[in-house]
ZAMARGU-4260 file (C-alpha; in steps of 0.2 Angstrom, whole numbers, plus 5000, padded with zeros to 4 digits):
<rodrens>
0) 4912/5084/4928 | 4930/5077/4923 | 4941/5080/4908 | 4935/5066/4894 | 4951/5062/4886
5) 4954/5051/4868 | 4958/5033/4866 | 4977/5029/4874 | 4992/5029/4866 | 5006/5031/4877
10) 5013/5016/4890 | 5011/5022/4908 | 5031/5025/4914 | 5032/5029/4932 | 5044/5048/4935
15) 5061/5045/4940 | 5067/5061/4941 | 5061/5075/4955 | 5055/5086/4943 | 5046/5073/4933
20) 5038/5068/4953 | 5033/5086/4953 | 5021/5085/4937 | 5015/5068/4942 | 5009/5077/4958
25) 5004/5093/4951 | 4996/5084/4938 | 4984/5074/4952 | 4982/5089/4963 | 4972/5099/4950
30) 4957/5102/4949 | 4942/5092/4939 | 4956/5078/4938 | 4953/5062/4946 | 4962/5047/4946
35) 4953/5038/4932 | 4956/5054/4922 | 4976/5056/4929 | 4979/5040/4920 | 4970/5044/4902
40) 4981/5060/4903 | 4996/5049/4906 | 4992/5038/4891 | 4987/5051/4880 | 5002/5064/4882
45) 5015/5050/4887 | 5022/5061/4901 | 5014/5073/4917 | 5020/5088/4911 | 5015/5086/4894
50) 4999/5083/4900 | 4999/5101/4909 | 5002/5110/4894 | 4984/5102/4887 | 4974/5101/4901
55) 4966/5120/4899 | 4963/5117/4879 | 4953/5100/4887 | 4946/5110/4898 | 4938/5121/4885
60) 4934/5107/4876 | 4923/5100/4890 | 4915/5117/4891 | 4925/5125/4907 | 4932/5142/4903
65) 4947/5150/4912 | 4955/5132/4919 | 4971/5133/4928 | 4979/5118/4935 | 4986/5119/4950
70) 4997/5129/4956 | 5016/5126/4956 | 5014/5135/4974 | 5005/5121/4981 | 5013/5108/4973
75) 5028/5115/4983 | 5021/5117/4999 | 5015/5102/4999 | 5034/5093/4994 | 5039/5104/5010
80) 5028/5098/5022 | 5031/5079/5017 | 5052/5082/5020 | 5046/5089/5035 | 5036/5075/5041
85) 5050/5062/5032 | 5037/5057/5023 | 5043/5049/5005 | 5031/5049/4987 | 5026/5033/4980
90) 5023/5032/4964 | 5013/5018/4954 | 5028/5008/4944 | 5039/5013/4958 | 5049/4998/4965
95) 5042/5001/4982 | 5022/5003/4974 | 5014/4989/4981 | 5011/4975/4970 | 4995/4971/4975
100) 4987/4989/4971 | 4990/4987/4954 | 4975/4975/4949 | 4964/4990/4958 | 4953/4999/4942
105) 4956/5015/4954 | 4973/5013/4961 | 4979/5028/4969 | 4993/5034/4957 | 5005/5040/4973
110) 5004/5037/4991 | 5013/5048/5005 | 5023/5034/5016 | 5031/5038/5032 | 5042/5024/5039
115) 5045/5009/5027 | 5040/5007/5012 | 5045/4989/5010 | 5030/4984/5023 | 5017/4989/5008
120) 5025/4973/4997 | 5025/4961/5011 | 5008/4949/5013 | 4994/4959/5023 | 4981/4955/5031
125) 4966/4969/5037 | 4958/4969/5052 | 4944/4982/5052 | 4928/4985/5065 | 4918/4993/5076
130) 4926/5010/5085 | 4916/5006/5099 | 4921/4990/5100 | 4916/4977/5117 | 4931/4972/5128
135) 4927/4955/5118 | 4931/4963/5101 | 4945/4970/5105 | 4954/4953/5113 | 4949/4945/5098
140) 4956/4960/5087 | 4972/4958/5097 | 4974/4939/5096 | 4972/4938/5079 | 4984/4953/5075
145) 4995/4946/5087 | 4996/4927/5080 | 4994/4931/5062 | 5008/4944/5064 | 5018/4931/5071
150) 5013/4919/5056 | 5021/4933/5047 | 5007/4945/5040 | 5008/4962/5041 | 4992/4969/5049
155) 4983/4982/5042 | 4971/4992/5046 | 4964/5012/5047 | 4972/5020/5065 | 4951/5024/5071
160) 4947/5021/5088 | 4940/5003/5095 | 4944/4986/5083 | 4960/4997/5072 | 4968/5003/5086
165) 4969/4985/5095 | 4976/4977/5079 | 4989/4989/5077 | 4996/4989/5095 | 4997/4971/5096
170) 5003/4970/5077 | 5018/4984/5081 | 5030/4969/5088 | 5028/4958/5069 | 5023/4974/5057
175) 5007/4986/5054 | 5002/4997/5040 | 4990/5011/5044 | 4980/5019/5031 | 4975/5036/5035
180) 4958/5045/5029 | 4968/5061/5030 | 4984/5068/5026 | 4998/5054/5031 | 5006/5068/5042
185) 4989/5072/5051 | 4986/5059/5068 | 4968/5057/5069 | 4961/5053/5080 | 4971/5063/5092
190) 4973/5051/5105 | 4981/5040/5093 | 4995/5051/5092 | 5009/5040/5100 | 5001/5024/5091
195) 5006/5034/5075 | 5023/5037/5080 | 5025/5018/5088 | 5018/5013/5071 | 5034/5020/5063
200) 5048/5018/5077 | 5044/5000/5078 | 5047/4996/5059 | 5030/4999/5053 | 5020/5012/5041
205) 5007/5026/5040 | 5001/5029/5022 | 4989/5037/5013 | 4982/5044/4996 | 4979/5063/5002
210) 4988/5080/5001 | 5001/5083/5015 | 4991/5092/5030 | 4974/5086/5024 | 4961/5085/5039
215) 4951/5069/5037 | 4930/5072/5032 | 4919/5058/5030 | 4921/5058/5013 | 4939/5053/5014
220) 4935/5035/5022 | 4924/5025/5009 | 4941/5028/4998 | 4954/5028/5012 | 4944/5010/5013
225) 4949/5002/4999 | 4967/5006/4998 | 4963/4996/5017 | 4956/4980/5005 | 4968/4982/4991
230) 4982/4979/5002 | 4978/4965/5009 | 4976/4945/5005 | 4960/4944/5016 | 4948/4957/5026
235) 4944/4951/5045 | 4930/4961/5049 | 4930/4959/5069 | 4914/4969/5075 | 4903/4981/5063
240) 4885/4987/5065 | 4873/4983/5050 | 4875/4999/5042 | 4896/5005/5045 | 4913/5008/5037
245) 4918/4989/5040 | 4904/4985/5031 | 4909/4999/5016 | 4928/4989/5018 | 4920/4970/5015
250) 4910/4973/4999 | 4925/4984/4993 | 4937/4967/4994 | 4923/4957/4988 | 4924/4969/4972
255) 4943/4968/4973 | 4943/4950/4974 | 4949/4948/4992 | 4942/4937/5004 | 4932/4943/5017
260) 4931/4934/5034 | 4920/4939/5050 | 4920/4933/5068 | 4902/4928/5071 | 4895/4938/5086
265) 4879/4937/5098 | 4863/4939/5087 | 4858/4953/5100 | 4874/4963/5101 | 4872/4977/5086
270) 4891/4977/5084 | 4889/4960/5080 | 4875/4961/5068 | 4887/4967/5051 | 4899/4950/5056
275) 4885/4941/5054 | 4875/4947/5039 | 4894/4945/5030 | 4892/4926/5036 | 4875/4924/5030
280) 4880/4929/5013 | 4895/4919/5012 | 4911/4927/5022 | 4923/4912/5030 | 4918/4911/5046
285) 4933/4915/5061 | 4936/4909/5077 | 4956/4909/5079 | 4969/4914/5069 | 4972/4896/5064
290) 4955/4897/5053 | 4962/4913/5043 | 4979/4904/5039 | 4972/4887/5035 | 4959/4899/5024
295) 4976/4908/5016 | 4989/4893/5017 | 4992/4891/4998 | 4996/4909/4999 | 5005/4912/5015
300) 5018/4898/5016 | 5038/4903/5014 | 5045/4898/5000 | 5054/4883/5006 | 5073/4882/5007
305) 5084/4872/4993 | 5098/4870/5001 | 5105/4858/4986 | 5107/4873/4976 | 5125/4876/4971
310) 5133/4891/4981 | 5138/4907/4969 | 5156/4900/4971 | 5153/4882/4965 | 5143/4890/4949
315) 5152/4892/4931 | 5155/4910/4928 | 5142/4913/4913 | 5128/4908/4926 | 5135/4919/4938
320) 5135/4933/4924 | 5117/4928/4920 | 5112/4931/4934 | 5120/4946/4939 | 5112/4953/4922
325) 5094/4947/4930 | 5099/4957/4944 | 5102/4972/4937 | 5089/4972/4923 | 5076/4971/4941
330) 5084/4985/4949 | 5083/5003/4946 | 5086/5021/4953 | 5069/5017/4966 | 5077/5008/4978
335) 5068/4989/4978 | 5068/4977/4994 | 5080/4964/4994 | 5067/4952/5001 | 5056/4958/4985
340) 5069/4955/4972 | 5074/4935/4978 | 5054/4931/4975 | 5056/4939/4960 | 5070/4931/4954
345) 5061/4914/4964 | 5079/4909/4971 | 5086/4911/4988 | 5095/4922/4998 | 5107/4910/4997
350) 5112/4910/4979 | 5106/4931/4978 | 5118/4936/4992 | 5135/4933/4984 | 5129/4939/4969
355) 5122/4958/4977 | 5140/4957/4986 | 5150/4956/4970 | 5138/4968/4961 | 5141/4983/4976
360) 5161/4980/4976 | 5158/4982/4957 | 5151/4999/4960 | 5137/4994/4952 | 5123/4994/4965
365) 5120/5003/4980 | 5113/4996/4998 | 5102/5009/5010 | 5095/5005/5024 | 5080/4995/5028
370) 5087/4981/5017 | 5084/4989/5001 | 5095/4992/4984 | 5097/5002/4968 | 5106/5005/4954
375) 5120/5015/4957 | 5118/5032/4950
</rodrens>
C-alpha cells in the first residue's frame, strides 16, 4: 500500500542545500514511500520537507494510523556512513545525475556514488551474463570490454561473479561503472573486494540506489538491473541461462528503449540458451566489438573537430560575453564536467577553454578536480 497523492502542481527542483539533501533523503527512506510516490510528493508540496509535514495526515487519509516517517536518526547515520565510505548523493537535476536516467518512468531519485561521478554522463555500454560463466564467455566478455572501452564506452555492469567481473577488469584501463544490488559501501561478492576498490582507484565508479550499509537480497537485483539498462546505449548479454537476471536486464532495456544485443552460443550449452532466445526474438546478433559499434555508430562517433572556428581572441567581445553568459546560465552550485558542458553548448574545447579561464580569474567559477566546475559560491 503506498500514499495516493492529488494531481501535481509543483515543478520538480533538485536540493541544493545540505539540509534540503537531508529531506530528499529522509523523504525516500520512509516508510510506504516509493519512488513513484517520492515524486507525487515532490509535486504536490513543491519541496521534501514540506512534504514531511503532510505525509502522516496522507497517511491517515490512506487508512494507516500512527505513521512516522523516518527517523532524523537514520537519515544521519546513514549521511555518516557514506562520508565515511567517500561516497557522494546524487540527486535527480543534479549536474552529475546521469542524463540518460531521466527518460526512466521509475528513475531512482538519488544514487550513492563512490569514485566519479562524471563516468555516469559519459556513453555506456552494459555487458551482463551468466555467474558461471565458460572460459569462452568470459574471453569474449573481456574482448568486448576491452575494445569497446577503447572505442571509448564506458562499460557497465553489476560486480557479480562470471560474465560482470570479466567486463569490469578488462574495462578498468578505459572506465567501468558498477551498479551495486546493495548498499554502494557493501563489496558483494566478497571476493570482489579488490575489483571494488580498482574500480575506483583506476578512474571508475560503484553506484547504487540503496541505503548506506544495505546487505544485498534477491530482491535488490531485478531493480539494481534496470539502473544497469538505463545507463546504458545498448545491453550485450554475453552468456544467460533461459530463466536468469541477464535475461530480467534485456526485457528491462527493451522497455527502456535500449538495444539489446547477444552473442549467439552452442544450442546445447544452457548458458547459452537466454543469448539465443534474445536472438530468436530479435536482439542484434554479436560476434566482435566491431558489430556493437557499427550497430551504435550514429551514436558513438566524436563530435568532429572545426578547427575553422575563430579562437576566443579573434571573437568580437559581445560574442565573447554571450557566451560567457551561456556558460554560467549551465553551471551551478553541483559541480558539472567540463567535457558535459562543451556538448551542451555543441562547441569545442577549443573555443570553451579560454572562455572557463577568463571566467575563473573573474572569480566567478570554481575548477575541482576530476575536470569538473561550478559556480563560485
Amino acid at each position: 500500500m503506498t500514499l495516493e497523492q492529488n494531481s501535481s502542481t509543483h515543478p520538480l527542483l533538485p536540493p541544493t542545500t545540505e539540509d534540503q539533501r537531508f529531506d530528499w533523503l529522509r523523504l525516500l527512506r520512509s516508510r510506504r514511500v516509493g519512488i513513484s510516490t517520492f515524486y507525487r510528493l515532490l509535486r504536490d508540496h513543491g519541496t521534501a520537507a514540506e512534504a514531511l509535514v503532510h505525509l502522516p495526515e496522507i497517511a491517515r487519509a490512506a487508512g494507516v494510523d500512527g505513521y512516522e516517517s523516518c527517523p532524523e536518526a537514520v537519515v544521519h547515520s546513514e549521511m555518516n556512513a557514506a562520508k565515511a565510505a567517500h561516497a557522494r548523493l546524487v540527486c535527480r537535476g543534479d549536474a552529475s545525475y546521469p542524463l540518460a536516467l531521466t527518460d526512466l518512468d521509475d528513475a531512482p531519485p538519488m544514487l550513492w556514488v563512490i569514485g566519479a561521478p562524471d563516468m555516469l554522463s559519459k556513453p555506456q555500454i552494459s555487458l551482463v551474463g551468466a555467474r558461471n560463466a565458460s572460459s569462452l564467455g568470459g574471453r569474449m566478455a573481456r574482448a568486448l570490454a576491452s575494445e569497446l572501452g577503447q572505442a571509448g564506452f564506458v562499460i557497465t555492469s553489476g560486480m557479480a561473479r562470471g560474465v560482470d567481473t570479466a567486463a569490469h577488469m578488462a574495462g578498468l584501463k578505459t572506465g567501468t561503472v558498477a551498479v551495486l544490488g546493495g548498499g554502494v559501501d557493501v563489496l558483494y561478492p566478497a571476493e570482489n573486494t579488490k575489483l571494488a576498490e580498482d574500480i575506483v582507484s583506476h578512474g571508475g565508479a560503484r553506484v547504487s540506489e540503496q541505503p548506506m550499509g544495505l546487505q544485498p537480497q534477491a530482491r535488490h537485483f531485478p531493480a539494481r538491473n534496470r539502473i544497469i539498462s538505463g545507463l546504458a546505449r545498448a545491453v550485450i548479454v554475453v552468456e544467460a541461462a533461459a530463466k536468469s537476471g541477464s535475461l530480467i536486464t534485456a526485457r528491462t532495456a527493451l522497455d527502456q528503449g535500449r538495444d539489446v544485443m547477444a552473442v549467439p552460443g552452442h544450442p546445447f550449452d544452457a548458458r547459452a540458451s537466454g543469448c539465443n532466445m534474445l536472438l530468436r526474438d530479435g536482439a542484434r546478433l554479436i560476434r566482435s566489438a566491431e558489430d556493437v559499434i557499427e550497430a551504435l555508430a550514429p551514436l558513438a562517433e566524436p563530435a568532429p573537430e572545426l578547427p575553422l572556428e575563430p579562437a576566443q581572441s579573434d571573437r568580437p567581445l559581445a560574442e565573447i560575453a554571450m557566451l560567457h553568459q551561456k556558460i554560467l546560465d549551465r553551471l551551478g552550485p553541483s559541480p558539472l564536467g567540463e567535457d558535459q558542458l562543451i556538448r551542451d553548448l555543441g562547441t569545442t574545447s577549443r573555443v570553451v577553454s579560454p572562455a572557463l579561464t577568463d571566467l575563473e580569474l573573474d572569480g566567478r567559477i570554481t575548477r575541482q578536480s576530476g575536470g569538473l566546475i561550478a559556480l563560485r559560491a
